[in-house]
TIPA-971121 format. One record per residue (C-alpha): residue number from 1; residue in one letter; chain; z negated, y, x. Coordinates in steps of 0.001 Angstrom, whole numbers, padded with zeros to 6 digits. Layout:
N
<drenvo resi="NUM" resn="A" chain="A" pz="Z" py="Y" px="X"/>
...
END
This chain:
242
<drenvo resi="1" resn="X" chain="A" pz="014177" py="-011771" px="-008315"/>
<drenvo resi="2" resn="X" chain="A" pz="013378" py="-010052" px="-005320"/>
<drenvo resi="3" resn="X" chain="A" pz="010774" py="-010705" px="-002594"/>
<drenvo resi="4" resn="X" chain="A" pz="008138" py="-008495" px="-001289"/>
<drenvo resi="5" resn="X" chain="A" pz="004243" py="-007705" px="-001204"/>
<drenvo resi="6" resn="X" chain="A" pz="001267" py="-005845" px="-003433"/>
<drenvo resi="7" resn="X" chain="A" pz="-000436" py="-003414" px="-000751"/>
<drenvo resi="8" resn="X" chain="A" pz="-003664" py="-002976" px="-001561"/>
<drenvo resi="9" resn="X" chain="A" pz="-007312" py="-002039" px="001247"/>
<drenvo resi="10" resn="X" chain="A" pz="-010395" py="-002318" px="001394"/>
<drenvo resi="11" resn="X" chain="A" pz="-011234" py="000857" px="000438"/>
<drenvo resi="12" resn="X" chain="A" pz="-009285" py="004585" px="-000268"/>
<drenvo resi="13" resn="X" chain="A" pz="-008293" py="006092" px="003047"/>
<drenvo resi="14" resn="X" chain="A" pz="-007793" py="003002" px="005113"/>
<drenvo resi="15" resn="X" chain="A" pz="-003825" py="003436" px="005633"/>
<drenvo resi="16" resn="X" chain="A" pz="-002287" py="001703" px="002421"/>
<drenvo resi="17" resn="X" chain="A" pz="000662" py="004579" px="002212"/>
<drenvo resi="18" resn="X" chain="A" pz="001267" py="004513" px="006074"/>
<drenvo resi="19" resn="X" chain="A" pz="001438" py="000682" px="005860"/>
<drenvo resi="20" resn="X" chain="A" pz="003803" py="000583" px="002883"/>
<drenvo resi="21" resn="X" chain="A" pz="006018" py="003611" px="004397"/>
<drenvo resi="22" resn="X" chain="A" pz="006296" py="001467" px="008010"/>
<drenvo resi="23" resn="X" chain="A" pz="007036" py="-001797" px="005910"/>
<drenvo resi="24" resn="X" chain="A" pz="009544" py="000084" px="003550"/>
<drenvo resi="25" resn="X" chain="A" pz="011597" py="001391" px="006770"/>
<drenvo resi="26" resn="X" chain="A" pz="011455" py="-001648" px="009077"/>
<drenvo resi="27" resn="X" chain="A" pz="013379" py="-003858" px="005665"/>
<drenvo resi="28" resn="X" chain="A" pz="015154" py="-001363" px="005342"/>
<drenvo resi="29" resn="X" chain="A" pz="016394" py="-000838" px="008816"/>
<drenvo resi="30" resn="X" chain="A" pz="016717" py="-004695" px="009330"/>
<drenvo resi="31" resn="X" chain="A" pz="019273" py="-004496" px="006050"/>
<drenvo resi="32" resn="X" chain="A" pz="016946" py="-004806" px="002920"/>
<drenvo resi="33" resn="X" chain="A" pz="017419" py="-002616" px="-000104"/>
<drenvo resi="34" resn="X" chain="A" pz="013921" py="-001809" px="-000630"/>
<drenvo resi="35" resn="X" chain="A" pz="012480" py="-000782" px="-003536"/>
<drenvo resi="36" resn="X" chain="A" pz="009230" py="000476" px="-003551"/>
<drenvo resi="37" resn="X" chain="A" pz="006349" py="001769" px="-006666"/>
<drenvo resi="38" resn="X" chain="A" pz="003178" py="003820" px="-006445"/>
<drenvo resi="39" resn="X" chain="A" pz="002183" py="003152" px="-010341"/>
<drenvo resi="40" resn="X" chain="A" pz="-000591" py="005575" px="-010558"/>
<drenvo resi="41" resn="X" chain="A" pz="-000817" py="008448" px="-007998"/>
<drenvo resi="42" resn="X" chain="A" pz="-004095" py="010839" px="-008725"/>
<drenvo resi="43" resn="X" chain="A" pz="-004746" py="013824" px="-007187"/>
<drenvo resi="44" resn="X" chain="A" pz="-000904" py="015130" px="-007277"/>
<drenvo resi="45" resn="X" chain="A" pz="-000128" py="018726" px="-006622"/>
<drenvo resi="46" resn="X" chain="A" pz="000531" py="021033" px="-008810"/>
<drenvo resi="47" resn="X" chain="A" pz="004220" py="022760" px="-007997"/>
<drenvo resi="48" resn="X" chain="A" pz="005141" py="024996" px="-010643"/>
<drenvo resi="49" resn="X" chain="A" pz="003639" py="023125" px="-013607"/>
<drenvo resi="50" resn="X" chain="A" pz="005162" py="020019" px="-011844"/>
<drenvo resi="51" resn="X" chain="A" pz="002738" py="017434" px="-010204"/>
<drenvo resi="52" resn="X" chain="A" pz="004256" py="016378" px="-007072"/>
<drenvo resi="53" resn="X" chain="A" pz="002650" py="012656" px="-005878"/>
<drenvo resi="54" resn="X" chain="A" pz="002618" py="013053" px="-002410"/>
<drenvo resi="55" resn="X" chain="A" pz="002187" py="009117" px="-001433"/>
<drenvo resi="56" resn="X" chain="A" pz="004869" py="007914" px="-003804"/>
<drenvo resi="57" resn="X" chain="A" pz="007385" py="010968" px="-001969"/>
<drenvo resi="58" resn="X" chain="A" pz="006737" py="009093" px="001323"/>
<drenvo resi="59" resn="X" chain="A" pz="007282" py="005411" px="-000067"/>
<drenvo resi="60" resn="X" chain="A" pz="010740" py="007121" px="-001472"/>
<drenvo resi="61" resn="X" chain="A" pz="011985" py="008372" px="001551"/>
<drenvo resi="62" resn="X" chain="A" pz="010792" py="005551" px="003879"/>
<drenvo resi="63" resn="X" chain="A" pz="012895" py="002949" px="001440"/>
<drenvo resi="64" resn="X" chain="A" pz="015790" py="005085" px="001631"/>
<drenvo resi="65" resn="X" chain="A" pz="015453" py="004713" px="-002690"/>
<drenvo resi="66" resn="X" chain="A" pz="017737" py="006781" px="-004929"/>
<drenvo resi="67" resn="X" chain="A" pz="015381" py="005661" px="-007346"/>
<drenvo resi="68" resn="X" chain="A" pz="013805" py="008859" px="-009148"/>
<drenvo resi="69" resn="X" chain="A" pz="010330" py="009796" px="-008473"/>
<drenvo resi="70" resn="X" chain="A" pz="009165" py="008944" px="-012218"/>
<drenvo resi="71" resn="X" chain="A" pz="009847" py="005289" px="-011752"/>
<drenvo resi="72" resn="X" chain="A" pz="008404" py="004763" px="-008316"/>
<drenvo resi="73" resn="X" chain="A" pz="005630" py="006863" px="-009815"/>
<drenvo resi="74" resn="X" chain="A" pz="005284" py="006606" px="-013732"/>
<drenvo resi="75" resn="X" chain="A" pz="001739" py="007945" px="-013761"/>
<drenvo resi="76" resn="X" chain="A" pz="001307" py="011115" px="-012024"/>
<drenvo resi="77" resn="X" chain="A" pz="-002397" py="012233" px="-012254"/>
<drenvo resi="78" resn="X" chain="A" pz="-003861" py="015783" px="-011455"/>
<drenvo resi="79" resn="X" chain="A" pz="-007652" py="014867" px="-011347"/>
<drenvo resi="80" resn="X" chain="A" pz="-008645" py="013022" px="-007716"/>
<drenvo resi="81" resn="X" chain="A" pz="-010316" py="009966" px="-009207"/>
<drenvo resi="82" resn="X" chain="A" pz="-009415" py="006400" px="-010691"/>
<drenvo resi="83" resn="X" chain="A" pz="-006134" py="006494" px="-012557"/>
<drenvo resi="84" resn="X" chain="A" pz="-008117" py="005429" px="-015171"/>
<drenvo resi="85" resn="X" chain="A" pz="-010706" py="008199" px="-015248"/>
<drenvo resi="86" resn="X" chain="A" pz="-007613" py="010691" px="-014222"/>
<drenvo resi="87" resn="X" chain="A" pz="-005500" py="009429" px="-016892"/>
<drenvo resi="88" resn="X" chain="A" pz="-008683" py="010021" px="-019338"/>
<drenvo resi="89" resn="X" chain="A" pz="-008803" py="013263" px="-017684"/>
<drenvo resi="90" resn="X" chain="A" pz="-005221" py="014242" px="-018862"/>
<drenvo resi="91" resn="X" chain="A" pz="-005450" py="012615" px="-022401"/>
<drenvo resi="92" resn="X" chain="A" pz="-002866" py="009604" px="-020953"/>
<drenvo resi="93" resn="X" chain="A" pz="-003359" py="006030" px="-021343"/>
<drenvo resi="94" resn="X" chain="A" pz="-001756" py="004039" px="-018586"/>
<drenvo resi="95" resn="X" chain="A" pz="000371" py="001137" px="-020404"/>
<drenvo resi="96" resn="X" chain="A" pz="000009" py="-002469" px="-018052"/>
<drenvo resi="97" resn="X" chain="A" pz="003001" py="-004022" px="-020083"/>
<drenvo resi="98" resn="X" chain="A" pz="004853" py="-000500" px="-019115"/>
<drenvo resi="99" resn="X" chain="A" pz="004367" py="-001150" px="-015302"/>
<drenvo resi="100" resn="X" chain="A" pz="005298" py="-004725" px="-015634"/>
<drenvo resi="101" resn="X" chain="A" pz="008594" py="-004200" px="-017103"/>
<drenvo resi="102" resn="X" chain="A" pz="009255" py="-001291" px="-014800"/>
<drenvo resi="103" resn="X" chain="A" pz="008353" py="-003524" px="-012035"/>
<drenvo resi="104" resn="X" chain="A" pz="010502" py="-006304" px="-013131"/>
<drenvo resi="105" resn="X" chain="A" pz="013475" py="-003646" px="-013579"/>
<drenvo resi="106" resn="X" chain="A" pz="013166" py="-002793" px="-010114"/>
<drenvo resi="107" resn="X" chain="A" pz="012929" py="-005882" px="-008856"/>
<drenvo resi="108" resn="X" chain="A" pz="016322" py="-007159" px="-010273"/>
<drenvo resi="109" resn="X" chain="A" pz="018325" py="-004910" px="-008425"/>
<drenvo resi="110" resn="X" chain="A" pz="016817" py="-004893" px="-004950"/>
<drenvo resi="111" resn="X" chain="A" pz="015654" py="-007245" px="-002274"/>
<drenvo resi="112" resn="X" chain="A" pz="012351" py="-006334" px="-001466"/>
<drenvo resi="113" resn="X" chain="A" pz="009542" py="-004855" px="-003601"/>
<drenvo resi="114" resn="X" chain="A" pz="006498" py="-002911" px="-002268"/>
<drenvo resi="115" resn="X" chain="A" pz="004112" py="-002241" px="-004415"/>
<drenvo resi="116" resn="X" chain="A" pz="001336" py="-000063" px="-003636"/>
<drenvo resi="117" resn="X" chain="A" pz="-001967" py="-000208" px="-005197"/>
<drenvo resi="118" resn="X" chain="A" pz="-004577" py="003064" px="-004765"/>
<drenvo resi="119" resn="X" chain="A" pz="-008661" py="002324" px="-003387"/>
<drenvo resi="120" resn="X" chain="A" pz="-009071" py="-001590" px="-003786"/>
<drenvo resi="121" resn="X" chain="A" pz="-008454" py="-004317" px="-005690"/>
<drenvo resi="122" resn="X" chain="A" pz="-011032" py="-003600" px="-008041"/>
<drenvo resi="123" resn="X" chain="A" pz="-010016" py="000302" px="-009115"/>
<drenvo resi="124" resn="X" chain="A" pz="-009485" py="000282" px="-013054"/>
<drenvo resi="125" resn="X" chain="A" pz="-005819" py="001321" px="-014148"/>
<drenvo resi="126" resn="X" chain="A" pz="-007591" py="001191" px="-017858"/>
<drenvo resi="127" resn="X" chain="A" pz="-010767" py="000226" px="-018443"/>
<drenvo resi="128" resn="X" chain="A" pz="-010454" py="-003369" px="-018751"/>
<drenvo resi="129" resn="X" chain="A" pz="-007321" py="-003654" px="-016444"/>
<drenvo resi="130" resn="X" chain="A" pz="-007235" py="-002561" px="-012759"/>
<drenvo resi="131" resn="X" chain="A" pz="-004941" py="-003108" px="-009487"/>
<drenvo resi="132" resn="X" chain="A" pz="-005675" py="-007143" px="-009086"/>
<drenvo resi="133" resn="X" chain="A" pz="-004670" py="-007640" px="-012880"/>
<drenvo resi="134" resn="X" chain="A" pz="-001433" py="-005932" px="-012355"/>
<drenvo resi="135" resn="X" chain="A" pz="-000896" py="-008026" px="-008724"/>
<drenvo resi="136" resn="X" chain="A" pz="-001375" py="-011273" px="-010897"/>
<drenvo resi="137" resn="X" chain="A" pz="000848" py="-010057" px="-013615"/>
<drenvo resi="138" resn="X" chain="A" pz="003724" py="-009147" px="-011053"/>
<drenvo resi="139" resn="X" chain="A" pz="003570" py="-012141" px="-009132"/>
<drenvo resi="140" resn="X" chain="A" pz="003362" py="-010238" px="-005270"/>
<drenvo resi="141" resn="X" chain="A" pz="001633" py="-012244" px="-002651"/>
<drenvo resi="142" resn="X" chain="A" pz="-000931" py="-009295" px="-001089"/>
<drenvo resi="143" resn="X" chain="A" pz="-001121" py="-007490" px="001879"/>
<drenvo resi="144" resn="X" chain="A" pz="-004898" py="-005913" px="002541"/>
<drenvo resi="145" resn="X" chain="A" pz="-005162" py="-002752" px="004948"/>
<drenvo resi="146" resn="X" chain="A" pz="-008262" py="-003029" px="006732"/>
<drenvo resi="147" resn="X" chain="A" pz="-009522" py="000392" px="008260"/>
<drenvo resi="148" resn="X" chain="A" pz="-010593" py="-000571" px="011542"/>
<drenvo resi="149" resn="X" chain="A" pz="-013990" py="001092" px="011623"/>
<drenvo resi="150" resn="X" chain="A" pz="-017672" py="000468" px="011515"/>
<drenvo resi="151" resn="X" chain="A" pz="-017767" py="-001457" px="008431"/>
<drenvo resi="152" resn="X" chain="A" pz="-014589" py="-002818" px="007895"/>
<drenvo resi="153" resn="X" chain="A" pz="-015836" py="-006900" px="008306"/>
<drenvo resi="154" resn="X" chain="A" pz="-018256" py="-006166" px="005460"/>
<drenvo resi="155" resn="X" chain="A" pz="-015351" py="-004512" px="003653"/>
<drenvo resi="156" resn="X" chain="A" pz="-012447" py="-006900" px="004304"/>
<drenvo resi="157" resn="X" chain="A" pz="-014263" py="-010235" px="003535"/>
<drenvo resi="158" resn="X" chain="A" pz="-015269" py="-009013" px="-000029"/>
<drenvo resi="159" resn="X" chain="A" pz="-011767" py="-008244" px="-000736"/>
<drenvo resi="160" resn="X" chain="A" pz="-010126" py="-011431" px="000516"/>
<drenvo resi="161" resn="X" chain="A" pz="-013167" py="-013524" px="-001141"/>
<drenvo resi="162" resn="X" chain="A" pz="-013085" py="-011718" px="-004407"/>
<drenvo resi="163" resn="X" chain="A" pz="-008776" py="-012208" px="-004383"/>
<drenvo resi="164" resn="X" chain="A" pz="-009424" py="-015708" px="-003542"/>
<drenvo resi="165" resn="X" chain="A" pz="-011426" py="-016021" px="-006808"/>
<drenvo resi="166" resn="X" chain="A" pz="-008913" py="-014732" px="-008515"/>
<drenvo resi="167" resn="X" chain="A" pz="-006013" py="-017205" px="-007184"/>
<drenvo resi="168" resn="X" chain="A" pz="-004546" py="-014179" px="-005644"/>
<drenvo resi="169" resn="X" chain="A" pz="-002038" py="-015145" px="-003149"/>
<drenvo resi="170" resn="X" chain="A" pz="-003042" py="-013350" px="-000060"/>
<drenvo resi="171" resn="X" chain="A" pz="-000106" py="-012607" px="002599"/>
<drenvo resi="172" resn="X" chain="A" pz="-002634" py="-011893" px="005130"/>
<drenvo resi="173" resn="X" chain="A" pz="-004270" py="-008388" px="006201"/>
<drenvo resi="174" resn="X" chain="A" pz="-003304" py="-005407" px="008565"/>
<drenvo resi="175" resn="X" chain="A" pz="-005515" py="-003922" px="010904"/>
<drenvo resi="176" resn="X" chain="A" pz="-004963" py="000032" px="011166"/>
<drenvo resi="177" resn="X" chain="A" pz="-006593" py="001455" px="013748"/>
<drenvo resi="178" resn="X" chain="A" pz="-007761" py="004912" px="012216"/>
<drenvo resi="179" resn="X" chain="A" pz="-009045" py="007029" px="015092"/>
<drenvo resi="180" resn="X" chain="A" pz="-007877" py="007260" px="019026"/>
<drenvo resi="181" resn="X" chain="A" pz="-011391" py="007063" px="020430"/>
<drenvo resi="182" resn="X" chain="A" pz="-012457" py="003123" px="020680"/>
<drenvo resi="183" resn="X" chain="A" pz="-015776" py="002291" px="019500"/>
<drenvo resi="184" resn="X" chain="A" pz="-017803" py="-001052" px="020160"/>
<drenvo resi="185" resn="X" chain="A" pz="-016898" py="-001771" px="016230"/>
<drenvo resi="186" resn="X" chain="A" pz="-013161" py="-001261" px="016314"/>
<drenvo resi="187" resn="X" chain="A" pz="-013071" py="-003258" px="019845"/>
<drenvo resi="188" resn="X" chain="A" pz="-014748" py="-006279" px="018198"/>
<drenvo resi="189" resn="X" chain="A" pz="-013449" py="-006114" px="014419"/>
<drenvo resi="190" resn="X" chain="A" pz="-010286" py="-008249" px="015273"/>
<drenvo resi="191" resn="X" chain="A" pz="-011800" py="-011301" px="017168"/>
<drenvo resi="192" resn="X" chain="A" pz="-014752" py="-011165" px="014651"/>
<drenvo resi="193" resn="X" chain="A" pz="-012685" py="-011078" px="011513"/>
<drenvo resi="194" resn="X" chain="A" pz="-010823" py="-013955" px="012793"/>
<drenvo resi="195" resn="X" chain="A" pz="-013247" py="-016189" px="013807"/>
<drenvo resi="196" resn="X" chain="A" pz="-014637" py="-015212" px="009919"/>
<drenvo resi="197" resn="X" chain="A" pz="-011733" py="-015967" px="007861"/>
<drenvo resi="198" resn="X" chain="A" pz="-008847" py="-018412" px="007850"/>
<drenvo resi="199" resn="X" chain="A" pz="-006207" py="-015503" px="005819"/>
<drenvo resi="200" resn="X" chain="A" pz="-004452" py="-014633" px="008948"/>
<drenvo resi="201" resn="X" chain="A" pz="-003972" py="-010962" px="011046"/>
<drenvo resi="202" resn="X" chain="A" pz="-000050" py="-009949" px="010271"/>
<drenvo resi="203" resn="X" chain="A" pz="-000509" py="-007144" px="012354"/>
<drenvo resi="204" resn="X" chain="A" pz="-002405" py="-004244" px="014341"/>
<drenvo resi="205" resn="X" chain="A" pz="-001130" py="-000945" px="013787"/>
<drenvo resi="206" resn="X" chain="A" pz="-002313" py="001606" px="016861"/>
<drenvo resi="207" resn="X" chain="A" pz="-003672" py="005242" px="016013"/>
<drenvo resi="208" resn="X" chain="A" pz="-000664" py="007019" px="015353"/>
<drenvo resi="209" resn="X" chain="A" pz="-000240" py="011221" px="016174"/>
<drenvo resi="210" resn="X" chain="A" pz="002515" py="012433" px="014249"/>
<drenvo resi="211" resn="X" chain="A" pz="006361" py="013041" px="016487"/>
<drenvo resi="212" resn="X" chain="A" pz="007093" py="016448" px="017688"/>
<drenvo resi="213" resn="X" chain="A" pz="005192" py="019306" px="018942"/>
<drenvo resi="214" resn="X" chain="A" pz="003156" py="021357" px="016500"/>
<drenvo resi="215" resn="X" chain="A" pz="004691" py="019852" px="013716"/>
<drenvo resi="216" resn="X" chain="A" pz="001889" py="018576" px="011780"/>
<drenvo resi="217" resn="X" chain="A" pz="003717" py="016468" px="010072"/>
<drenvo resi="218" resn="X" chain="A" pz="001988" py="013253" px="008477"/>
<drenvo resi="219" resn="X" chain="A" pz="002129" py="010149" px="010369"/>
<drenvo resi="220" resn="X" chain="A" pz="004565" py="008208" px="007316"/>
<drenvo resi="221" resn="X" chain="A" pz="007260" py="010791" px="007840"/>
<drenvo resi="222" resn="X" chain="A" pz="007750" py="009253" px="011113"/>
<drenvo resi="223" resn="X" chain="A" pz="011764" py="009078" px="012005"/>
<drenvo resi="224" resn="X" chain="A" pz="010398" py="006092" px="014242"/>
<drenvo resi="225" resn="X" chain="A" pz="008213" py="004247" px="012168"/>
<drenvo resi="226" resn="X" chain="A" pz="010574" py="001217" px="011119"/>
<drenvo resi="227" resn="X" chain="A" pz="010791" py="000574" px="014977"/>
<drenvo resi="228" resn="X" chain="A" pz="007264" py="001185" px="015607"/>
<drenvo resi="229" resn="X" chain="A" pz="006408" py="-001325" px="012279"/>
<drenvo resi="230" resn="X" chain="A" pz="008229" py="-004309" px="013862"/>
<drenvo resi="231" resn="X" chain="A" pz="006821" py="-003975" px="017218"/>
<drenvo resi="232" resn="X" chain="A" pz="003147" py="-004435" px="015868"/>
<drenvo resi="233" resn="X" chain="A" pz="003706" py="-006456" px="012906"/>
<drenvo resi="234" resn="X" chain="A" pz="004432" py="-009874" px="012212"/>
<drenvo resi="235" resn="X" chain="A" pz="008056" py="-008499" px="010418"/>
<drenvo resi="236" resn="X" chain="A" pz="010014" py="-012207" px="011293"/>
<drenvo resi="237" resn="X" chain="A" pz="007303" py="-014195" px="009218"/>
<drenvo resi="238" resn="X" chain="A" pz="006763" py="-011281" px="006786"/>
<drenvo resi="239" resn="X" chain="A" pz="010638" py="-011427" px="005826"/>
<drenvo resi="240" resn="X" chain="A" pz="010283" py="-015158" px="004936"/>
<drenvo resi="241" resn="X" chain="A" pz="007759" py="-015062" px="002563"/>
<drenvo resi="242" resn="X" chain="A" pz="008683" py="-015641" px="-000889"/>
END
């Protein structure tokens, strides 16, 4: 069985895909055959009939996978909400026993297993199962991405207190710092969460402008984002958890 982590935030739009991309390359650059899953995407693309999941295409090609697309990403939803109301949307009932399975498939033939969640801990994958059911099921110790913002104590202590009532085994969080321009809240939300909670900081990841001049191009697609990952995360201690 292989190691790895459940990524999961505080919230949609704190980093979760950047953090799992830059984890994804860094094992995989330090030797790991990584595999990575994205169970539910919503809000896919439509190419030609086809809906494209844009966050499970980056975990892909940060892991270096040759898995396809439709097990890193079994549920691939059109409407931008929960997967739950999405898969509603699209007359589509997401299976939990489905993802475990596929989950424990992938697991047996890699190393390390990222699994990334969408929102928070608390976003329904059906309506009596979400994200923190699944983590429990698979066994991952979590990771939480904390958008470092105006807000983000608030944010991050409900979802390490509410995994901690769940006996969720919490890794520790990542602190992603979302903007260039400081403010007094993103200069003081590191020393304040630490004093606040005993999980511990694996990591600050700086404001990140995408490589190469007028490209555009998102900040996962990185060619240097393993390298960046291991200078601003904890990747020695991360490796040896279990």
């Amino acid at each position: 069985m292989s190691r790895g982590f459940f990524i999961t935030g505080t919230d949609t739009g704190v980093g979760k895909t950047l953090v799992a991309c830059g984890l994804a390359a860094a094992f995989r650059d330090a030797g790991f055959k990584v595999g990575v899953m994205k169970p539910a995407e919503s809000g896919c693309r439509n190419e030609k009939g086809r809906l494209v999941p844009q966050d499970a295409t980056f975990l892909k090609a940060a892991a270096g996978s040759s898995q396809p697309i439709e097990r890193i990403c079994p549920y691939r939803l059109g409407v931008p909400v929960a997967p739950s109301v999405a898969a509603a949307h699209a007359g589509v009932q997401i299976r939990p026993d489905f993802l475990v399975r596929l989950y424990r498939d992938m697991s047996a033939v890699h190393d390390f297993m990222l699994v990334e969640g969408a929102g928070g801990l608390l976003v329904p994958l059906h309506p009596s199962y979400t994200y923190a059911d699944l983590a429990r099921e698979i066994g991952l110790p979590i990771l939480v991405v904390v958008g470092n913002r105006l807000g983000a104590i608030n944010h991050a202590l409900l979802t390490l207190e509410h995994a901690a009532c769940l006996n969720l085994k919490v890794s520790g969080y990542v602190l992603n710092d979302m903007e260039s321009e400081k403010t007094p809240a993103t200069d003081t939300n590191a020393d304040t969460l630490a004093e606040m909670t005993r999980v511990p900081c694996v990591g600050r990841i700086p404001f990140l402008r995408a490589s190469g001049p007028g490209t555009g191009a998102p900040q996962e697609t990185r060619p240097d984002l393993g390298a960046l990952f291991r200078r601003h995360i904890e990747f020695d201690n991360l490796a040896k958890i279990t």
